[in-house]
KOLMARLUM-275645 format. One record per residue (C-alpha): residue in three letters; x, y, z; residue number from 1. Coordinates in Angstrom, 1 decimal. Example, Ala and Ser with C-alpha at 12.3 -4.5 7.8 and 13.67 -1.06 7.14 Angstrom:
# residues 2
+------+--------+--------+--------+-------+
: tipa :     c1 :     c2 :     c3 : torke :
+------+--------+--------+--------+-------+
:  ala :   12.3 :   -4.5 :    7.8 :     1 :
:  ser :   13.7 :   -1.1 :    7.1 :     2 :
+------+--------+--------+--------+-------+
This chain:
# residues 340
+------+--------+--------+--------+-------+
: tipa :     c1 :     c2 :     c3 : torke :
+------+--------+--------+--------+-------+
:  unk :   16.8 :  -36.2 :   22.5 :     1 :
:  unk :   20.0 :  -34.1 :   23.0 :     2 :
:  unk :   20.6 :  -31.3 :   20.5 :     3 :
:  unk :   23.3 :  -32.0 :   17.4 :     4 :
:  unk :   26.3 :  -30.0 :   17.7 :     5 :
:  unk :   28.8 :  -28.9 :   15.1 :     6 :
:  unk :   31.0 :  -31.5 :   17.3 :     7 :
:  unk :   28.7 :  -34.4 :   16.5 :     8 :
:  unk :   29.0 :  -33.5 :   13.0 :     9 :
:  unk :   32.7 :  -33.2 :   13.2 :    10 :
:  unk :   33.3 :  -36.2 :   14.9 :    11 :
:  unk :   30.9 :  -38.2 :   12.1 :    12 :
:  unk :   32.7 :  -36.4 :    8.9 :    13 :
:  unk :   36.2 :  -36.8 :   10.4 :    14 :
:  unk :   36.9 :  -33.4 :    9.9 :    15 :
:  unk :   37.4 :  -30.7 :   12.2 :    16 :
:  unk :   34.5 :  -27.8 :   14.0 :    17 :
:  unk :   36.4 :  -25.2 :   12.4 :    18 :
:  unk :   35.6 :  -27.1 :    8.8 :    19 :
:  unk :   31.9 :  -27.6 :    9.8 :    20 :
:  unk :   31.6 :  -24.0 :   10.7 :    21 :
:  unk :   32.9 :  -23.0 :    7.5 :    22 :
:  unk :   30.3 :  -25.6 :    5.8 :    23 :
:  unk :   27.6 :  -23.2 :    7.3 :    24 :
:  unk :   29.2 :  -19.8 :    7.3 :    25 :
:  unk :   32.2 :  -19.9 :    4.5 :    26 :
:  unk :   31.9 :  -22.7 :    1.9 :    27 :
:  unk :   34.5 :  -21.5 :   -0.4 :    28 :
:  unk :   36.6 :  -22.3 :    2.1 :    29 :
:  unk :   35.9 :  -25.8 :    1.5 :    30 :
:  unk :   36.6 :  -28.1 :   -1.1 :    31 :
:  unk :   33.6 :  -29.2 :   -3.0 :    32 :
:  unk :   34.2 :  -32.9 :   -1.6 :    33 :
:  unk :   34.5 :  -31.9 :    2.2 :    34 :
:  unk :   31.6 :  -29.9 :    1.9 :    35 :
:  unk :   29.2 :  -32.2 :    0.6 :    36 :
:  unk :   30.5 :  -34.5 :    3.4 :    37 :
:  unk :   29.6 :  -32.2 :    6.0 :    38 :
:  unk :   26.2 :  -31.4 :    4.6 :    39 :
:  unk :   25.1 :  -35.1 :    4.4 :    40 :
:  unk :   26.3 :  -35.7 :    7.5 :    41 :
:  unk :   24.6 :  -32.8 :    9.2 :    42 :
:  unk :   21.2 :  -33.5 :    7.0 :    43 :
:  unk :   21.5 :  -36.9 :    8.7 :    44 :
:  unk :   21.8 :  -36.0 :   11.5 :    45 :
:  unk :   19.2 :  -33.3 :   11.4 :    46 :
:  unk :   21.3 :  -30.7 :   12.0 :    47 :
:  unk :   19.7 :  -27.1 :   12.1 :    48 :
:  unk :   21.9 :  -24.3 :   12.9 :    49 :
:  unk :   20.8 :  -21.6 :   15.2 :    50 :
:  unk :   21.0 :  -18.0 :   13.1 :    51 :
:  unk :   21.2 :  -16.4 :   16.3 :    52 :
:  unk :   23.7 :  -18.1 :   18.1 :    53 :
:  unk :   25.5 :  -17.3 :   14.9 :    54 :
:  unk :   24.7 :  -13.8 :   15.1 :    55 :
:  unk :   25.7 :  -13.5 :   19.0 :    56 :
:  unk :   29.3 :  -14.9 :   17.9 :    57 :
:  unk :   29.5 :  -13.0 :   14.9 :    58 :
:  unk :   27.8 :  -10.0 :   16.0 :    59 :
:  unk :   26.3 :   -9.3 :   12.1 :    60 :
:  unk :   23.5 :  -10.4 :   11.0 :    61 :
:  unk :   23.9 :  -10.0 :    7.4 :    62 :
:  unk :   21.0 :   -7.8 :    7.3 :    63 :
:  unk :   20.5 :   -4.4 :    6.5 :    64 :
:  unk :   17.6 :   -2.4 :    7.4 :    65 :
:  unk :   15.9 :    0.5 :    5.7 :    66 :
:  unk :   14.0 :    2.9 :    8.0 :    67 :
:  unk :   10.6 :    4.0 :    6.7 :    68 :
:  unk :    8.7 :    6.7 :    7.7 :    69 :
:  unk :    5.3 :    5.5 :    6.8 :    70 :
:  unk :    3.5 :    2.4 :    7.5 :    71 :
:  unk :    4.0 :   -0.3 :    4.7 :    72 :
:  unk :    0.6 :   -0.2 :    3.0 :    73 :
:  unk :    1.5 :    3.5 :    2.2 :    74 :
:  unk :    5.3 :    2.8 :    1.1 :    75 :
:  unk :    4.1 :   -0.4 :   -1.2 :    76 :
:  unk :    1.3 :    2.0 :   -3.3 :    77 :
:  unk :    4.6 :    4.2 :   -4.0 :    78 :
:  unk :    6.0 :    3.2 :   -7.2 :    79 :
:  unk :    8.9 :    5.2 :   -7.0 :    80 :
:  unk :    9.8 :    3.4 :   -3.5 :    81 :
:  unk :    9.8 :    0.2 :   -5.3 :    82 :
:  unk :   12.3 :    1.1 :   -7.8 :    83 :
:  unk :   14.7 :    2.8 :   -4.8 :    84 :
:  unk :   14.1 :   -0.9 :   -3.2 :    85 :
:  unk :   15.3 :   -3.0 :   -6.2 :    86 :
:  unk :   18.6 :   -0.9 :   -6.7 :    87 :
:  unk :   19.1 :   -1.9 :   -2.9 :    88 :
:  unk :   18.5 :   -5.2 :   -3.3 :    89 :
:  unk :   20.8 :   -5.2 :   -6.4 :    90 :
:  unk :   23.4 :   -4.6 :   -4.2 :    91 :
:  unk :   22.2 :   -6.3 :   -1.4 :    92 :
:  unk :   22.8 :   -9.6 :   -3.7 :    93 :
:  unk :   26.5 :   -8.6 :   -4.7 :    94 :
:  unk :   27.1 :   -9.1 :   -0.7 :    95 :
:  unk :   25.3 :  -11.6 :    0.1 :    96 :
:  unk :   23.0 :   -9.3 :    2.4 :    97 :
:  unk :   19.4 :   -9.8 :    3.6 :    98 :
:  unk :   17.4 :   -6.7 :    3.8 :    99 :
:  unk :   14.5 :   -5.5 :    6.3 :   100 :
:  unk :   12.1 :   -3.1 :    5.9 :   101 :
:  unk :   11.5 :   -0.9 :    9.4 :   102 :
:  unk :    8.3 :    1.1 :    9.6 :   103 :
:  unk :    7.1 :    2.7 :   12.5 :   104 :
:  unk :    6.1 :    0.3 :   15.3 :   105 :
:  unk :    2.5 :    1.6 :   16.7 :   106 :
:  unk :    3.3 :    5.4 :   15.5 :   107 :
:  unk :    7.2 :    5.1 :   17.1 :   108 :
:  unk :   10.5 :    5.1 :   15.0 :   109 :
:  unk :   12.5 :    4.9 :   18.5 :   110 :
:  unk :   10.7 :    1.2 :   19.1 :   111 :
:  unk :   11.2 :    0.1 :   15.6 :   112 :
:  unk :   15.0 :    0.9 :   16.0 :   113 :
:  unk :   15.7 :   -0.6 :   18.8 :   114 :
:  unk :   14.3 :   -3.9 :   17.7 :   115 :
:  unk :   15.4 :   -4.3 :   14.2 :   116 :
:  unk :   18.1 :   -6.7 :   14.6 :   117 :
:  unk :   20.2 :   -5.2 :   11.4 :   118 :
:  unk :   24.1 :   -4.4 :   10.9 :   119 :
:  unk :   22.7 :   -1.0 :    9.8 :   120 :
:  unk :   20.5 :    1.4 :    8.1 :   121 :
:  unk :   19.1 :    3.5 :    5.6 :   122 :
:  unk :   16.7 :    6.2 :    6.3 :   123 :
:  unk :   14.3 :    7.1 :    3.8 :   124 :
:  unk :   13.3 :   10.7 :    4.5 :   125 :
:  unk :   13.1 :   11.0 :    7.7 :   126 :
:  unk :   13.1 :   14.7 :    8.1 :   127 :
:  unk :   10.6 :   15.4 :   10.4 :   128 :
:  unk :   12.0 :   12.4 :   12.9 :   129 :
:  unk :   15.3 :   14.5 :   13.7 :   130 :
:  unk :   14.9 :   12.7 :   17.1 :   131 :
:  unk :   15.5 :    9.1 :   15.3 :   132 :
:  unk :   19.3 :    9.9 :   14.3 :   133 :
:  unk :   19.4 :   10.4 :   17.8 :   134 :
:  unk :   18.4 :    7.1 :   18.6 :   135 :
:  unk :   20.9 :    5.4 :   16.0 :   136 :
:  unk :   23.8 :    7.2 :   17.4 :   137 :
:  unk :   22.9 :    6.5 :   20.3 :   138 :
:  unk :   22.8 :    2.7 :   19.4 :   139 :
:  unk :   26.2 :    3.4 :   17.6 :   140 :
:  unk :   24.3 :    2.0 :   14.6 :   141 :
:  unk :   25.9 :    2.7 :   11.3 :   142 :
:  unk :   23.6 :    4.7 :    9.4 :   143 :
:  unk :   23.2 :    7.0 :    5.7 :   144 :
:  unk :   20.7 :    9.1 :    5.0 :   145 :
:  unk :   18.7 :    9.6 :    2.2 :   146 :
:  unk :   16.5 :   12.0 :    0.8 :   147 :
:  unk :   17.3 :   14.1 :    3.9 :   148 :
:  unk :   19.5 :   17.7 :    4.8 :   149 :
:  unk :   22.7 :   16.7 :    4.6 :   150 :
:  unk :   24.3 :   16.7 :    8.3 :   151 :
:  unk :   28.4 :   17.1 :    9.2 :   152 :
:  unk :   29.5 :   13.3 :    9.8 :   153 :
:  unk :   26.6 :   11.5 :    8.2 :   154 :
:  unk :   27.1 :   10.3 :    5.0 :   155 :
:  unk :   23.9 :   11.1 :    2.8 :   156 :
:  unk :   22.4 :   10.0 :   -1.0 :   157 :
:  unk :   19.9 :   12.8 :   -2.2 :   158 :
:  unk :   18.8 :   13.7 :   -5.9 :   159 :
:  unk :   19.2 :   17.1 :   -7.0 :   160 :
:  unk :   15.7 :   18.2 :   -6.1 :   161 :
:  unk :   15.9 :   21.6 :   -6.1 :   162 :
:  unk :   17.1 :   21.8 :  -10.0 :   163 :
:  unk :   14.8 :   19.2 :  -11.1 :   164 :
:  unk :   11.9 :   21.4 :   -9.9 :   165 :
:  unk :   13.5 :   24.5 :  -11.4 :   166 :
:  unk :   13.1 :   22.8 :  -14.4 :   167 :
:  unk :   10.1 :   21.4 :  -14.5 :   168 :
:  unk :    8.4 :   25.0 :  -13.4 :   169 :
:  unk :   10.8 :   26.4 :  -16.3 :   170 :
:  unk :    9.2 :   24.4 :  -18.8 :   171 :
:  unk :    6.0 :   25.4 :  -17.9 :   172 :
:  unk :    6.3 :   29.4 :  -17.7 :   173 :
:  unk :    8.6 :   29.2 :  -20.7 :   174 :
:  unk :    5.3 :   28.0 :  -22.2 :   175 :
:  unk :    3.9 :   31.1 :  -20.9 :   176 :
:  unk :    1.6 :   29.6 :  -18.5 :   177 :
:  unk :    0.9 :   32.2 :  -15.6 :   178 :
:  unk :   -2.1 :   30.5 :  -13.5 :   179 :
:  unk :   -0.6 :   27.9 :  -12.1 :   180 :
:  unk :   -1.3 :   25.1 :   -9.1 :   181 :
:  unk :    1.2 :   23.2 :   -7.5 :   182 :
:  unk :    0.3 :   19.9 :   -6.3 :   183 :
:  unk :    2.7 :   19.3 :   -3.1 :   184 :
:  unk :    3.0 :   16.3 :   -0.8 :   185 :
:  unk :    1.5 :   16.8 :    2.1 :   186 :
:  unk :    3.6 :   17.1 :    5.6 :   187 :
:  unk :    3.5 :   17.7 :    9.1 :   188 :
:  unk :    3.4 :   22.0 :    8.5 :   189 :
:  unk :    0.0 :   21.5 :    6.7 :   190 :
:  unk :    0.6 :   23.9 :    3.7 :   191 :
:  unk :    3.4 :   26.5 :    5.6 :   192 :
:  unk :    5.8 :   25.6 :    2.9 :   193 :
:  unk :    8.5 :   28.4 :    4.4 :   194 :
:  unk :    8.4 :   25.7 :    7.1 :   195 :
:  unk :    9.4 :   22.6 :    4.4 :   196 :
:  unk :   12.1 :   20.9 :    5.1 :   197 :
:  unk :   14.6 :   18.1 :    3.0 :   198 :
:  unk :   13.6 :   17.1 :   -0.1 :   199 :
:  unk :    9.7 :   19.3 :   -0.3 :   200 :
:  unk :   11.9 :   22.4 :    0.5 :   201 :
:  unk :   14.5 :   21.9 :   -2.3 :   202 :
:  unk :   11.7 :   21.3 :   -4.6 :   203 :
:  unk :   10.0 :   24.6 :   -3.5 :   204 :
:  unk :   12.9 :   26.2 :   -3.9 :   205 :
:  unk :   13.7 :   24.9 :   -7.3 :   206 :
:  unk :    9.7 :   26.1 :   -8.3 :   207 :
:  unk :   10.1 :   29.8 :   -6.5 :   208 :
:  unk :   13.0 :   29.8 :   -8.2 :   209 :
:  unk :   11.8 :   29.4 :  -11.7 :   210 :
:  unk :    8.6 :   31.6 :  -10.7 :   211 :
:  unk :   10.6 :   34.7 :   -9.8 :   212 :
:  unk :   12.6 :   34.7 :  -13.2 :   213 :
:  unk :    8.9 :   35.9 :  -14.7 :   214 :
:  unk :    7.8 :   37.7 :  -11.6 :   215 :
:  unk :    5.8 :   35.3 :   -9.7 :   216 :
:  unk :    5.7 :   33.5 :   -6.6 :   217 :
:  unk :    4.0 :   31.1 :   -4.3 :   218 :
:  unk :    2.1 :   34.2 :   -2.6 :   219 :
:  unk :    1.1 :   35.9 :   -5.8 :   220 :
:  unk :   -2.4 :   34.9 :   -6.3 :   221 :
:  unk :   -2.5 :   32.7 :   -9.8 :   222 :
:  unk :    0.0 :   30.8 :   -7.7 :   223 :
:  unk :   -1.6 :   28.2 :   -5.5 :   224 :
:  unk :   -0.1 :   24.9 :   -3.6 :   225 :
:  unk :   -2.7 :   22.6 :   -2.4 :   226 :
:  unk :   -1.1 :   19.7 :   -0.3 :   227 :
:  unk :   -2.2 :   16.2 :   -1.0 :   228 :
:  unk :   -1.8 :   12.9 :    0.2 :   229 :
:  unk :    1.0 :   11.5 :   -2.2 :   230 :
:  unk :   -1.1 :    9.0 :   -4.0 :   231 :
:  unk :   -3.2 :    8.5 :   -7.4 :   232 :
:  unk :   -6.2 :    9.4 :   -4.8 :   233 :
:  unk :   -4.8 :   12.8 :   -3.5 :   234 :
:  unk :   -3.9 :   13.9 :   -7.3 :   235 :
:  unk :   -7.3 :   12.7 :   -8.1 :   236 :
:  unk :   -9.2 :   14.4 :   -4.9 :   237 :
:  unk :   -7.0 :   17.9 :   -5.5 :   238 :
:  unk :   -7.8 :   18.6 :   -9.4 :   239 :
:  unk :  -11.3 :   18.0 :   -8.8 :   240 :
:  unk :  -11.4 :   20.6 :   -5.7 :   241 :
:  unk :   -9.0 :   22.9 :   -7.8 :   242 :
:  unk :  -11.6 :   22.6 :  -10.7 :   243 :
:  unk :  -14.6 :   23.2 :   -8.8 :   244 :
:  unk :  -13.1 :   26.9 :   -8.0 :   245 :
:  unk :  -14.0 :   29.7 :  -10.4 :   246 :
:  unk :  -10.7 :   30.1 :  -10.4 :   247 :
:  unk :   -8.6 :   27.6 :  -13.2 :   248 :
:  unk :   -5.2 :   27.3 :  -13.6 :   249 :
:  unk :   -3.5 :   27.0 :  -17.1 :   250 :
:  unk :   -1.3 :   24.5 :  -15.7 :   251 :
:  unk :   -0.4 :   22.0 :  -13.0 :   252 :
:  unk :    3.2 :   21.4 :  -11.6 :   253 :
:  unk :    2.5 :   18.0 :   -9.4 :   254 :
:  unk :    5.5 :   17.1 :   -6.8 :   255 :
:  unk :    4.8 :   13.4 :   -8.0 :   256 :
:  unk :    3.9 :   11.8 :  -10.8 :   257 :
:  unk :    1.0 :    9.5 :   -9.0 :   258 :
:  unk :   -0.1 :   12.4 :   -8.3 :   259 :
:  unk :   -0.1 :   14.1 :  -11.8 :   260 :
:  unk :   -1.6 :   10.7 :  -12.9 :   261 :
:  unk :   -4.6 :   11.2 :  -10.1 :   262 :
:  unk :   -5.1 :   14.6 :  -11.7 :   263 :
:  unk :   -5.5 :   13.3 :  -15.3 :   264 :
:  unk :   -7.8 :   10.7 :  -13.9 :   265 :
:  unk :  -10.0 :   13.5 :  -13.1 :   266 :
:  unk :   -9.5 :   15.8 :  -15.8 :   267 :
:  unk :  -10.8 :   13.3 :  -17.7 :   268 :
:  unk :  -13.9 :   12.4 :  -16.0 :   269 :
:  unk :  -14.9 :   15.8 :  -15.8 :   270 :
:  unk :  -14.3 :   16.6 :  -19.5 :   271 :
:  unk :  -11.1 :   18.6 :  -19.5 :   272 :
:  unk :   -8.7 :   18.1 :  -21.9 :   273 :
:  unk :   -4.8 :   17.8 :  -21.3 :   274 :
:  unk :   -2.8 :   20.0 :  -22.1 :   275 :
:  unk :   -5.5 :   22.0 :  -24.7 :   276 :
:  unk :   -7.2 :   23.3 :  -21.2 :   277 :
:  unk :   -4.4 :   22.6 :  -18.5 :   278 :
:  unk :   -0.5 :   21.6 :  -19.1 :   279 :
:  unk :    0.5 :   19.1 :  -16.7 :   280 :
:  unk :    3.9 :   17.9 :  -15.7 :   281 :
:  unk :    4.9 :   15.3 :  -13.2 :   282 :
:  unk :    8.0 :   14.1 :  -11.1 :   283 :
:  unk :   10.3 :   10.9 :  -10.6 :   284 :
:  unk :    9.4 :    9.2 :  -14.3 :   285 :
:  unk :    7.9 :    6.2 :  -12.8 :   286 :
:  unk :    7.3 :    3.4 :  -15.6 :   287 :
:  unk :    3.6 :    4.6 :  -15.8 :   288 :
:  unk :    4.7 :    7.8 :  -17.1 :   289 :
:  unk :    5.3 :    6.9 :  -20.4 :   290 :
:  unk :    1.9 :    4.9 :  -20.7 :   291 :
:  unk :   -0.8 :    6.5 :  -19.5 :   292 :
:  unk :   -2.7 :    9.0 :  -22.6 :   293 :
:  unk :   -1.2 :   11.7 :  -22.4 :   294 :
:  unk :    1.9 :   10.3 :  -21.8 :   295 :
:  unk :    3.3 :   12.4 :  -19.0 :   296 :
:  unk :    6.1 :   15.0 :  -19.0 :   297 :
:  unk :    8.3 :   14.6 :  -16.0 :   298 :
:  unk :   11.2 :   15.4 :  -14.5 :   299 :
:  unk :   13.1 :   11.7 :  -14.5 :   300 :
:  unk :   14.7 :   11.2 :  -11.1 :   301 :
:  unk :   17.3 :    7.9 :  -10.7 :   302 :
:  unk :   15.7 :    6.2 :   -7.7 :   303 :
:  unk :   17.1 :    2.3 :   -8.5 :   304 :
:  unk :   20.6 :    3.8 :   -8.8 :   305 :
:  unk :   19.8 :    5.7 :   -5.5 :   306 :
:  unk :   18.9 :    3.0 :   -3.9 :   307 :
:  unk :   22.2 :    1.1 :   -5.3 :   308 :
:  unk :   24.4 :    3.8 :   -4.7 :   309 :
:  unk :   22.9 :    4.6 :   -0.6 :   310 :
:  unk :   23.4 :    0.7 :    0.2 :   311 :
:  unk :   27.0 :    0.5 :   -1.5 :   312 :
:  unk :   27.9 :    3.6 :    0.5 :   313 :
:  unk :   26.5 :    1.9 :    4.2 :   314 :
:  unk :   28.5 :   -1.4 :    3.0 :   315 :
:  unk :   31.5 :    0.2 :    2.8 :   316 :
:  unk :   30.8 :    1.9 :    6.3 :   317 :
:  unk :   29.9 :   -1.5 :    7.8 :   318 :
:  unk :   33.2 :   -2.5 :    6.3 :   319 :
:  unk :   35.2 :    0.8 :    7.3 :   320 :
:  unk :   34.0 :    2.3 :   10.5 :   321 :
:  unk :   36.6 :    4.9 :    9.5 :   322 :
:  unk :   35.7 :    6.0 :    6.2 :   323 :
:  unk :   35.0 :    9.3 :    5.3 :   324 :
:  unk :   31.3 :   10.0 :    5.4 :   325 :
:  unk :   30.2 :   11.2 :    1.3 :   326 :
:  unk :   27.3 :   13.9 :    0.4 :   327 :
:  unk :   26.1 :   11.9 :   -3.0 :   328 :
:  unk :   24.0 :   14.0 :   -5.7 :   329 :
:  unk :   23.0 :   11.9 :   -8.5 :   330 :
:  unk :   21.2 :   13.9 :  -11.7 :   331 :
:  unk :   17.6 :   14.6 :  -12.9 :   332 :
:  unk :   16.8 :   15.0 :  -16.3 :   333 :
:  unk :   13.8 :   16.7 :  -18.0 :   334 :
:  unk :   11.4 :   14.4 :  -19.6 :   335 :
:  unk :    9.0 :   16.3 :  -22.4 :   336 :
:  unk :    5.8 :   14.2 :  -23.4 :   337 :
:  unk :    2.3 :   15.3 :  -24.1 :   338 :
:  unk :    1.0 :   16.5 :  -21.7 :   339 :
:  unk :    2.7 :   19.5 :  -21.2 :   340 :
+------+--------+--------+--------+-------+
C-alpha cells in the first residue's frame, strides 16, 4: 500500500498542500472549519506525518537541548536541578518548544553533541569540559551558558555565587564561630581549591573572603574543606568522618543544602545537637530547607527563574543570530532559620 501524501489529502479536502501543511505545522493559519476538514480527512486516510522529513525542510526541530555534565541518575537526585528544569520548561511552553536532556554518552560530551538533534543548547556547568564549547562552535550550534566563567561572545546566566557565599560565611563568623568546616562539592582537582574553577571558585572566593575580614583562611588550621559527593549521602558520609576527628568544628558552611541536610542526618544519629554543638548553614534553599528540624539556614539562590531566564535568552538567539550576547546575574538572598 502506497504511502498518503499531503497531496492525497489535498486532493480529498479540496483544498490546497500549502493548507494541509499549515493543518500540521501552522493551524492558526487556518480557519477552524478547514481545519477540521483536513484532520478528518487525513485521520481517514491514516495519515501520519513524518517529524523528520519536517525537520529536514524546516531545519528546527522545535527542540532545545540542555547539556548535562553528569549522567541522569545523578542530575535527577539534585533537587535544585529540578527546579532550574521547570523554569525551562516554563518557557519552553510559552514557544511551543520540546526540550531534551543531553548527558554524557558512554563518559563523552563530544558524542552526545553531535547526536542531539536540537535547535540549541544550554550548558549546565560545564567547566571542566572547555573542549565541548569547542565542539558546539564548531557545529555552529547556538548555545548559552550557564553556571559557567563568563567568555567574550557567549551569552551566559550565572547566580551571584561569590556574594551569596560571602554571606553565608559572614553570618557564621559574625556569630563568632572560629573552627569551621566547609563542606564543598567535589571536582576534578580533588581538594586544590586554588585550582576551582566557575561556580566552586566564586563560592570559595565569597567564603575566603568573609574569613579574612576576622583573620582566617582556608589554610589556617580551624579551617578545613572536605570534598564530597553533592548528595544527602556525601553530607551524611563527611560530618560523620569530620566528627570522628578529635578535632570539632563550631560550625559547618555546606556548598549545598543536600548536603547540609546529609550532615544533620548524621548529627543526629550520633547525638549532636544543631546548632547548641555545631551551627550549620546551607545553599540554594531547596523546598526541603524549610522542613527538615532544624529548619535550615541558607543562602536562597533563584534556580527556576534561572532556568526561565537562560532558555528565554537562547530563544531569542535562535530567533536573532545577531543579537548581542548578555552576561545575566540574578540575586541571592540570605535565609536565617534554626539551625544556624
Amino acid at each position: 500500500m502506497s504511502r498518503v501524501t499531503i497531496q492525497d489529502i489535498a486532493e480529498r479536502a479540496g483544498v490546497s498542500k500549502t493548507s494541509v501543511s499549515f493543518a500540521f505545522n501552522k493551524p492558526e493559519q487556518l480557519s477552524e472549519a478547514t481545519l477540521t476538514r483536513i484532520l478528518e480527512v487525513a485521520r481517514e486516510l491514516g495519515f501520519n506525518p513524518d517529524p523528520i522529513a519536517s525537520n529536514l525542510k524546516t531545519r528546527r526541530t522545535g527542540c532545545i537541548g540542555i547539556l548535562l555534565p553528569q549522567p541522569l541518575p545523578v542530575i535527577a537526585r539534585n533537587t535544585h536541578t529540578m527546579a532550574f528544569l521547570e523554569g525551562v520548561g516554563a518557557a519552553c511552553q510559552d514557544e511551543d518548544l520540546s526540550v531534551l536532556l543531553v548527558p554524557p554518552q558512554k563518559g563523552s560530551l563530544r558524542r552526545a553533541i553531535l547526536r542531539a538533534a536540537v535547535d540549541g543548547f544550554l550548558t549546565l556547568g560545564l567547566e571542566t569540559f572547555r573542549e565541548t564549547m569547542q565542539v558546539l562552535k564548531q557545529r555552529g550550534m547556538p548555545f548559552v551558558m550557564v553556571d559557567s566563567d563568563p567568555v567574550e561572545g557567549i551569552s551566559c546566566v550565572n547566580i551571584d555565587d561569590q556574594g551569596g557565599a560571602y554571606a553565608a560565611m559572614h553570618h557564621i563568623v559574625s556569630r563568632g564561630h572560629r573552627k569551621i568546616a566547609i563542606l564543598g562539592i567535589r571536582s576534578g582537582s580533588f581538594g586544590h581549591y586554588r585550582d576551582y574553577a566557575g561556580t566552586l571558585r566564586r563560592r570559595i572566593d565569597g567564603y575566603q573572603q568573609a574569613l579574612g575580614e576576622v583573620g582566617l583562611s582556608l589554610g589556617n588550621r580551624n579551617v578545613r574543606l572536605l570534598e564530597c559527593e553533592c548528595d544527602i549521602e556525601g553530607g551524611y558520609d563527611a560530618f560523620r568522618e569530620v566528627w570522628s576527628k578529635r578535632w570539632h568544628p563550631t560550625a559547618i558552611v555546606a556548598m549545598a543544602d543536600v548536603l547540609a541536610i546529609g550532615a544533620m542526618q548524621a548529627a543526629r544519629e550520633l547525638g549532636v545537637d544543631i546548632p547548641q554543638e555545631v551551627a550549620l548553614i546551607g545553599y540554594d534553599d531547596i523546598s526541603a530547607s524549610s522542613l527538615v528540624c532544624p529548619s535550615l539556614s541558607t543562602i536562597r539562590q533563584p534556580a527556576m527563574e534561572k532556568g526561565r531566564v537562560a532558555t528565554t535568552t537562547l530563544i531569542r538567539t535562535l530567533k536573532d543570530a545577531h543579537a548581542e550576547p548578555q552576561h545575566i546575574v540574578l540575586d541571592v538572598q540570605l535565609v536565617e532559620r534554626q539551625s544556624s
